[in-house]
C-alpha positions as CSV (number, residue, x, y, z in Angstrom):
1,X,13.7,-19.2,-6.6
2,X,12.5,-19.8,-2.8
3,X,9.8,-21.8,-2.3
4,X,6.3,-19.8,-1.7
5,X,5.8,-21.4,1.6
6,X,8.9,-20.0,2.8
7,X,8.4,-16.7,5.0
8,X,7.5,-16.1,8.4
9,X,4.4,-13.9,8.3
10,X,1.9,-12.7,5.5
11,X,0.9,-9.2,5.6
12,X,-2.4,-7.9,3.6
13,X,-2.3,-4.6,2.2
14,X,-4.8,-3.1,0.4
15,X,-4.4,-0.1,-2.1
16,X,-7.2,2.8,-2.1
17,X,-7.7,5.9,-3.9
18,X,-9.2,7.9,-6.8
19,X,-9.9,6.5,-10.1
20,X,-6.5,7.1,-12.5
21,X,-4.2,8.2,-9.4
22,X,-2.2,5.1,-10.3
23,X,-2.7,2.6,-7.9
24,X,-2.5,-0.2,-10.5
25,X,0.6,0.8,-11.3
26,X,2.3,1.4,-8.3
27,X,1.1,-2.5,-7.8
28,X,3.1,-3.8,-11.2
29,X,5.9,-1.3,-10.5
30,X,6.6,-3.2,-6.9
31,X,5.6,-6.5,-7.6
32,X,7.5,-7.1,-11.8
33,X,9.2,-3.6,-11.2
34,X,8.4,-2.4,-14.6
35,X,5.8,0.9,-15.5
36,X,2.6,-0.2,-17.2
37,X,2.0,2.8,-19.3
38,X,-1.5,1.9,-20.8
39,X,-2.8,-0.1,-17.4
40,X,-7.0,-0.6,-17.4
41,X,-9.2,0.8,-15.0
42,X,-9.5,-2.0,-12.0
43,X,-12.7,-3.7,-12.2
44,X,-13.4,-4.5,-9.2
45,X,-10.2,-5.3,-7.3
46,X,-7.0,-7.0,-8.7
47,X,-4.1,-8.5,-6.4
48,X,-0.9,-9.3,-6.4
49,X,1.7,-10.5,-4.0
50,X,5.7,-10.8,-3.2
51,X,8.2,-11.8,-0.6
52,X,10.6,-9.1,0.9
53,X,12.5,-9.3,4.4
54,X,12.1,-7.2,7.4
55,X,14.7,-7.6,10.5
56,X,15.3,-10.8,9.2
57,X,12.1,-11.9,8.8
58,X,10.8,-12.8,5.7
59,X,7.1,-11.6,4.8
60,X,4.7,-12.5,1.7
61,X,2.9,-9.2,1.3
62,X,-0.8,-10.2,-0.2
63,X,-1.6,-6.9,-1.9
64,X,-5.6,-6.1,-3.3
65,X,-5.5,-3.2,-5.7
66,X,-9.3,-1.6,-5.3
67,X,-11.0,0.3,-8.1
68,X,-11.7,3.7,-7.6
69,X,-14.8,4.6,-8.8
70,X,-17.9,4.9,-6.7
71,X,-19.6,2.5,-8.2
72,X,-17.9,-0.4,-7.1
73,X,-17.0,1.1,-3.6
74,X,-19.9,-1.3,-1.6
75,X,-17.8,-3.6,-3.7
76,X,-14.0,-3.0,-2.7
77,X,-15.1,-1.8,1.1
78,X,-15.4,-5.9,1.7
79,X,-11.9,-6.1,1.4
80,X,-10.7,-3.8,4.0
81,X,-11.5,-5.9,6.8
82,X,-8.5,-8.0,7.8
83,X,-5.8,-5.4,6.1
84,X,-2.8,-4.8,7.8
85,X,-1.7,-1.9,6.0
86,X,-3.5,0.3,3.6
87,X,-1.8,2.0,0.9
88,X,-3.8,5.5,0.4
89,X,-2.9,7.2,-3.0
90,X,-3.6,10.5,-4.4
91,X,-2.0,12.2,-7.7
92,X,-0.3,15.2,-7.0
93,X,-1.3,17.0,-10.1
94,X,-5.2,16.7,-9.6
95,X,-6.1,18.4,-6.1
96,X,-9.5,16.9,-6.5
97,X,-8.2,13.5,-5.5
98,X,-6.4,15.2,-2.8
99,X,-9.0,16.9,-1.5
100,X,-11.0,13.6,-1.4
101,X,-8.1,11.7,1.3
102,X,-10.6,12.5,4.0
103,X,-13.1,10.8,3.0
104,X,-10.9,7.5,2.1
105,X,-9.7,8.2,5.3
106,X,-12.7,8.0,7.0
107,X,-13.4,4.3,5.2
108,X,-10.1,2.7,6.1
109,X,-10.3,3.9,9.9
110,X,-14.0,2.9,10.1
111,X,-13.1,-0.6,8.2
112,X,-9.9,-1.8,9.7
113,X,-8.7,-2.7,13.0
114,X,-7.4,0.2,15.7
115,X,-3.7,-0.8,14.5
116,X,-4.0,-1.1,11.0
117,X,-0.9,1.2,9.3
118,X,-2.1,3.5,6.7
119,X,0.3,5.0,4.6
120,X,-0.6,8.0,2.4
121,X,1.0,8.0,-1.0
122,X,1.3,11.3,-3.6
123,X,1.9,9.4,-7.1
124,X,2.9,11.1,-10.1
125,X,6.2,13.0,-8.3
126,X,7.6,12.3,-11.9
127,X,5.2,14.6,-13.3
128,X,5.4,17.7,-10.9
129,X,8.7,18.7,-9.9
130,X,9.6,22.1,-7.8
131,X,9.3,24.3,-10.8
132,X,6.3,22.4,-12.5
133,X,2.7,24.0,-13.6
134,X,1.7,20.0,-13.5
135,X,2.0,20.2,-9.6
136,X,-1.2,20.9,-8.0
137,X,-0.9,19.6,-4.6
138,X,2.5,20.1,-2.4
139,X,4.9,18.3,-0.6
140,X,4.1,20.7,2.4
141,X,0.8,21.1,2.3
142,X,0.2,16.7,2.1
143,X,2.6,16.1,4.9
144,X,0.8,18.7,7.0
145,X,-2.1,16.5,6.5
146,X,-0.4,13.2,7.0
147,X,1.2,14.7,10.5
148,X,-2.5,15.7,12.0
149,X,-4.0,12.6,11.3
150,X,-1.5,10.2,12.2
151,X,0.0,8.7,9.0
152,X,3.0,7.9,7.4
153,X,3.7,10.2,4.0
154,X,5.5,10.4,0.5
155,X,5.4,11.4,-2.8
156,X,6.0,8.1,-5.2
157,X,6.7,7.6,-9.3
158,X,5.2,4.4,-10.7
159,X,6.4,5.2,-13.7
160,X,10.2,6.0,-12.7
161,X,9.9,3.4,-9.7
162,X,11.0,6.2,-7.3
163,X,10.3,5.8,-3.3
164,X,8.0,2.2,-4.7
165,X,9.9,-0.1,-3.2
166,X,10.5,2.4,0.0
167,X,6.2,2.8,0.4
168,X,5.7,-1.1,0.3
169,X,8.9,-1.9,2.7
170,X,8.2,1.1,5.1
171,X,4.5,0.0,5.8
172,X,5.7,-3.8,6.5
173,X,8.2,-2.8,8.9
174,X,6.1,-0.4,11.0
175,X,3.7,-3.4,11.4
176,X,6.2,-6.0,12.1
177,X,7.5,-3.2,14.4
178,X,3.7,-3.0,16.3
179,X,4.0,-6.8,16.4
180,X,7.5,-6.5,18.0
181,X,6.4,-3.9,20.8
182,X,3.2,-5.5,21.6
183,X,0.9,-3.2,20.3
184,X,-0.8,-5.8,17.6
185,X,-1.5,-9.6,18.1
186,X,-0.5,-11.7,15.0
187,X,-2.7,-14.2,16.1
188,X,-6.3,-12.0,16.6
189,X,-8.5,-12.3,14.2
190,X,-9.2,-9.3,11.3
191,X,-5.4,-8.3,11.8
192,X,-4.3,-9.0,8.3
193,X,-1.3,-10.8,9.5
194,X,-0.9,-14.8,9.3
195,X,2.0,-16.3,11.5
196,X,3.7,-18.9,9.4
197,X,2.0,-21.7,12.0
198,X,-1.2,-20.4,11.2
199,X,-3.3,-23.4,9.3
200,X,-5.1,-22.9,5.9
201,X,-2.3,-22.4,3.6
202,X,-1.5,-19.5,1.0
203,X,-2.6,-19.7,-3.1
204,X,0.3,-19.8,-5.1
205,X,2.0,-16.7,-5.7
206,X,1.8,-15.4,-9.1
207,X,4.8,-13.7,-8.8
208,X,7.9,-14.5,-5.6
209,X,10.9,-12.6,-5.4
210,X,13.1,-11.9,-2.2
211,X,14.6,-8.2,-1.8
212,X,16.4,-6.6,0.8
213,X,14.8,-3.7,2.2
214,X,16.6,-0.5,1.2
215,X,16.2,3.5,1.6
216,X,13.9,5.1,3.8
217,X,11.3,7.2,2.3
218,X,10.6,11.2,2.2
């Protein structure tokens, strides 16, 4: 097992959404790659992290997974400053979680820094294929969204793993990619990215593992 200290960059993500749209889940299918069929509401936030490698660069993603009920929203809005990507998730068999992207949209923009990469994320796929009754919200219609306001899209299934690994990989390459072309200084503050140089070292992971990034997503 590689040592936690070495990668090149850290990258904080934080995961937003509805209550139930499976956020938690997406988190323990990337970081132990396994489905957590009875996972607890998130009190709060919980957080996770892992190494993958990008161009040859390997990055420790620090991952917060937010609760989604209103109540603890003054809470969990504390911990969108400094994220580097946010991971926006809706279930596509409950519209009403849909229809409320907007407004988490609204938070994340009006939270993060200009360059922060937001990546909007229909979970349950598993549950609502072409034919399905289950299916409330479409492929279409969600990427029609994603298009007008600027964000990267796909449908995901915590609990068979598919396009999971492709959501967390895709979001850490298009910011290593605005790094690359200029358009986001590692080294500014409220970024969510930490050079390797950078003082104050990381915790200890509770979890490292190195994967190769694979796939592209929908």
């Amino acid at each position: 097992m590689a040592s936690n200290f070495t990668y090149h960059y850290i990258f904080k993500y934080i995961i937003i959404g509805d209550m139930s749209v499976g956020k938690s889940c997406l988190l323990h299918q990337f970081i132990e790659g396994k489905f957590v069929a009875e996972c607890p509401h998130t009190i709060g936030v919980e957080f996770g992290t892992r190494i993958i490698e990008v161009s040859g660069q390997r990055i420790k993603l620090q991952i917060w997974d937010t609760a989604g009920q209103e109540r603890f929203r003054a809470v969990t809005r504390s911990y969108y400053r400094g994220a580097a990507g946010v991971l926006m998730v809706y279930d596509v068999t409950r519209r009403s979680t849909y229809n409320r992207m907007s407004s988490w949209l609204t938070d994340a923009r009006n939270l993060t820094a200009p360059n922060t990469v937001i990546f909007m994320i229909g979970n349950k796929s598993d549950l609502a294929g072409d034919d399905s009754s289950d299916r409330e919200v479409s492929y279409e219609e969600a990427s029609l969204f994603a298009r007008e306001n600027g964000l990267i899209f796909c449908e995901t299934s915590a609990k068979s793993g598919e396009n999971v690994e492709e959501v967390f990989i895709q979001t850490a390459k298009k910011i290593f990619e605005n790094i690359q072309d200029g358009s986001t200084d590692p080294n500014a503050p409220d970024t969510g990215i930490q050079p390797k140089h950078a003082s104050a070292p990381p915790k200890t992971d509770p979890i490292d593992g190195e994967v190769p990034a694979r796939g592209k997503c929908c």
